[in-house]
Short mmCIF file of the C-alpha atoms (twelve columns), coordinates in Angstrom:
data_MODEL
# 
_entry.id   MODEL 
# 
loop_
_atom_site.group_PDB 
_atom_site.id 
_atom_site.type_symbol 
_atom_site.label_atom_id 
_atom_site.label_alt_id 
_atom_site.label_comp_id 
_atom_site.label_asym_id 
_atom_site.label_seq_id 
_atom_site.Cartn_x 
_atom_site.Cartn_y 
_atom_site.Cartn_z 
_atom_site.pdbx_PDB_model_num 
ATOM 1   C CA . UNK A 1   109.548 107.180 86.594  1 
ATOM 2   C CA . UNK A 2   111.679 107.846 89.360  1 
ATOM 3   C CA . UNK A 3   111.361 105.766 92.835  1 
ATOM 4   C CA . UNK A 4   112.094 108.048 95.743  1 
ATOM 5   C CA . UNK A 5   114.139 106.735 98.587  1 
ATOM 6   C CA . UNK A 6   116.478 108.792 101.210 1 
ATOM 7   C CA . UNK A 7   116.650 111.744 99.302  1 
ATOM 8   C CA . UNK A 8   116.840 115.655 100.454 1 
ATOM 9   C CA . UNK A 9   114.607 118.009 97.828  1 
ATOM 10  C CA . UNK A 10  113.953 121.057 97.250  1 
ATOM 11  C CA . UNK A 11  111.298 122.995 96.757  1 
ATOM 12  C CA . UNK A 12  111.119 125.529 93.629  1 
ATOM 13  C CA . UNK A 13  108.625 129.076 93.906  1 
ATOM 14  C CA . UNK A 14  107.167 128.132 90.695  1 
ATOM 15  C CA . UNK A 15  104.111 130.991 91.515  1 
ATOM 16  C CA . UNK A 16  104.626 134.563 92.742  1 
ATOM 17  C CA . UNK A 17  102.097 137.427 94.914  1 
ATOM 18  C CA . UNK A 18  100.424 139.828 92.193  1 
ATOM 19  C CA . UNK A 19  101.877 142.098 90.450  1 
ATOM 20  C CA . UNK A 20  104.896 140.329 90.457  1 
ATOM 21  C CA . UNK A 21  105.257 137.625 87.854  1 
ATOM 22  C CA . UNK A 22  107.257 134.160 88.048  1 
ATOM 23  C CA . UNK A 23  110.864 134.418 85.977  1 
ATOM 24  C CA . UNK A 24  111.133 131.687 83.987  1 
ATOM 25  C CA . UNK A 25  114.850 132.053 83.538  1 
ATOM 26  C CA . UNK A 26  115.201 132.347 87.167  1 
ATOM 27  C CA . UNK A 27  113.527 129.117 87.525  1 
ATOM 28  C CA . UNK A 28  115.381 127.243 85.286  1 
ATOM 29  C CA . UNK A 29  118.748 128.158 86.789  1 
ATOM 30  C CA . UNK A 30  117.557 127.653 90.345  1 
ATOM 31  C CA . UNK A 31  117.120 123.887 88.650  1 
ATOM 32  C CA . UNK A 32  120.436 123.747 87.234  1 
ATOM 33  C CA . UNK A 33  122.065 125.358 91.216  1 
ATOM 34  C CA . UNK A 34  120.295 122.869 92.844  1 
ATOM 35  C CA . UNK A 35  121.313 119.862 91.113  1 
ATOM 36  C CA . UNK A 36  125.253 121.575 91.545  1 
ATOM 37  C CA . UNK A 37  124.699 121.638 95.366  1 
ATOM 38  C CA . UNK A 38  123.747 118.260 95.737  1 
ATOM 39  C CA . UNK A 39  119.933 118.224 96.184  1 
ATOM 40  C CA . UNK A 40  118.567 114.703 94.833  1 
ATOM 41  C CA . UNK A 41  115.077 116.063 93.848  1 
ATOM 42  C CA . UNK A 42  113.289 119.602 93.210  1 
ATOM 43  C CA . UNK A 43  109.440 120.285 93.687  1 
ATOM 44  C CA . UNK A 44  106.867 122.488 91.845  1 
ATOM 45  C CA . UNK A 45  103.520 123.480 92.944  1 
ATOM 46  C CA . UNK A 46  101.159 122.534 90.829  1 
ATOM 47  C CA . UNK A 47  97.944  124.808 90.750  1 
ATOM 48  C CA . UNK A 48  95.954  125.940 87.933  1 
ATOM 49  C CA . UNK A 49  95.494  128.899 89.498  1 
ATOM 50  C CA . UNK A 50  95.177  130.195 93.156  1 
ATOM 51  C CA . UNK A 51  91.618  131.669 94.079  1 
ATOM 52  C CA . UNK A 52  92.458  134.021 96.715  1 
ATOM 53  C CA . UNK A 53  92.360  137.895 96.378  1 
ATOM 54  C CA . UNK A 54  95.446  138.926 95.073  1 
ATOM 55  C CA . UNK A 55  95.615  135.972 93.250  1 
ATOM 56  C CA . UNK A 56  99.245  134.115 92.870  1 
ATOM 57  C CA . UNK A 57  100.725 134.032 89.013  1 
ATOM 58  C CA . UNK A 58  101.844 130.160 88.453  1 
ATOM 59  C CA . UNK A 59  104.137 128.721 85.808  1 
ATOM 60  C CA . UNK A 60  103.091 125.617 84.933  1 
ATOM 61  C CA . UNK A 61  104.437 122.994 86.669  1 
ATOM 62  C CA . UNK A 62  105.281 120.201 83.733  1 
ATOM 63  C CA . UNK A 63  106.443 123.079 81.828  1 
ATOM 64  C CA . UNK A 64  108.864 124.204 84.159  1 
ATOM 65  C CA . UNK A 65  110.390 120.863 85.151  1 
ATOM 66  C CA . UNK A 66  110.445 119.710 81.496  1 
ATOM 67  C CA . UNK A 67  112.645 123.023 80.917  1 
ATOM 68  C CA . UNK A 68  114.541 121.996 84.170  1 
ATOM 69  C CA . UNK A 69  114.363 118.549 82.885  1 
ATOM 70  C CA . UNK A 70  116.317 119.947 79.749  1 
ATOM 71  C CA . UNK A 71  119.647 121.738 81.371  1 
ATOM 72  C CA . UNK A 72  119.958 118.983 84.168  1 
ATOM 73  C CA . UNK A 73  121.540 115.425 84.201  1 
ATOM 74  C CA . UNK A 74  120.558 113.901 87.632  1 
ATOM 75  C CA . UNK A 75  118.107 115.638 90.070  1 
ATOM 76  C CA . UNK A 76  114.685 114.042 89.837  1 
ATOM 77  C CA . UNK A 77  111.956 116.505 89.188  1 
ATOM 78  C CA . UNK A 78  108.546 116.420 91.149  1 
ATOM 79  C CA . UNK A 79  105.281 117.443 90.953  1 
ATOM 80  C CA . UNK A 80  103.602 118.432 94.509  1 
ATOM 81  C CA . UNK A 81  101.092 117.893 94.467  1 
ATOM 82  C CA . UNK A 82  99.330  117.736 90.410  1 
ATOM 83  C CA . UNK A 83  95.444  117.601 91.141  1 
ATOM 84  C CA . UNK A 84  94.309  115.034 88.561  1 
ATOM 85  C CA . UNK A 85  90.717  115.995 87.644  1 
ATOM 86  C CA . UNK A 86  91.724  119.669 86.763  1 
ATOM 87  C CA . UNK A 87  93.495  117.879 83.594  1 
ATOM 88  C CA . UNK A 88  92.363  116.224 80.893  1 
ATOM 89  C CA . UNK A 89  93.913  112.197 81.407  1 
ATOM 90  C CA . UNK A 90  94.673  111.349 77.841  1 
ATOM 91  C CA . UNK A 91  96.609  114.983 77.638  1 
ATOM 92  C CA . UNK A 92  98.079  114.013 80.963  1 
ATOM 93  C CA . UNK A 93  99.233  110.685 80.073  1 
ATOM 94  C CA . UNK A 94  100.872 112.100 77.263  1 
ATOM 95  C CA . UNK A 95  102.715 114.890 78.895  1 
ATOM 96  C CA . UNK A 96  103.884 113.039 81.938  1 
ATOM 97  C CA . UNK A 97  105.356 110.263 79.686  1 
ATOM 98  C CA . UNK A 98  107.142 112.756 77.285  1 
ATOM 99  C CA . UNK A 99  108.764 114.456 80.480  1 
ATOM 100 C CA . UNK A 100 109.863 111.179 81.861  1 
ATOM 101 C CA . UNK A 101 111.093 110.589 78.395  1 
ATOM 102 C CA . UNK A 102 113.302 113.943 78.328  1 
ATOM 103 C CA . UNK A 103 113.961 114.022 81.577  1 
ATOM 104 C CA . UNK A 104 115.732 110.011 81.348  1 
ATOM 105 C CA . UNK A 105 113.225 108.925 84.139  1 
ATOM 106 C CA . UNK A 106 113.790 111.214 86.572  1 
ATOM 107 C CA . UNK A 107 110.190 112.612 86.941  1 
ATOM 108 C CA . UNK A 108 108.710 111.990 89.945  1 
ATOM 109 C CA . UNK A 109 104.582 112.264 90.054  1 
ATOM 110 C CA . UNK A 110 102.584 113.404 93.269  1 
ATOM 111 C CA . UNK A 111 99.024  113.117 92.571  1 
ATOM 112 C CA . UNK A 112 95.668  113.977 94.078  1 
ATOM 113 C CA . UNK A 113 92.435  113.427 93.251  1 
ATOM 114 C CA . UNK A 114 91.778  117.222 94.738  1 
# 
């Protein structure tokens, strides 16, 4: 994985307000523009979902920065923040290490324990 040192990211609206749904094309090309202009990482939101009232659709987070992962070349990809005991750790393990794998090590994990 990816150290991070003096680098300007980006954050990515991986989730949208209800009824509205996140584009995943949209997503995926505001990857590819960002790496263009420069930035040296983009961030994702990780939440399984958001319990307010309306709730807030969310993509994925590993799933979009895999498929960001896929049409990019340098920009590291980050998780802010992935909340660890939502997931299962052997399932984890193995989808965090396959992204790094696509991605050429540019995945960069935040963690929390909640």
């Amino acid at each position: 994985m990816t150290k991070l040192t003096n680098t300007f990211g980006i954050s990515m609206r991986n989730f949208k307000r209800f009824p509205e749904l996140p584009d995943a094309q949209e997503l995926m090309e505001f990857g590819v523009n960002a790496e263009k202009l420069g930035y040296d990482s983009l961030w994702v939101w990780d939440h399984i979902l958001l319990g307010v009232d309306p709730h807030f659709p969310v993509i994925d987070s590993l799933s979009v920065l895999t498929a960001v992962a896929a049409r990019t070349e340098k920009i590291n990809l980050g998780t802010g923040i992935l909340v660890l005991p939502f997931r299962n750790p052997v399932l984890l393990a193995k989808q965090i290490s396959s992204m790094d794998l696509i991605s050429g090590g540019r995945l960069i994990m935040g963690m929390a324990s909640g």
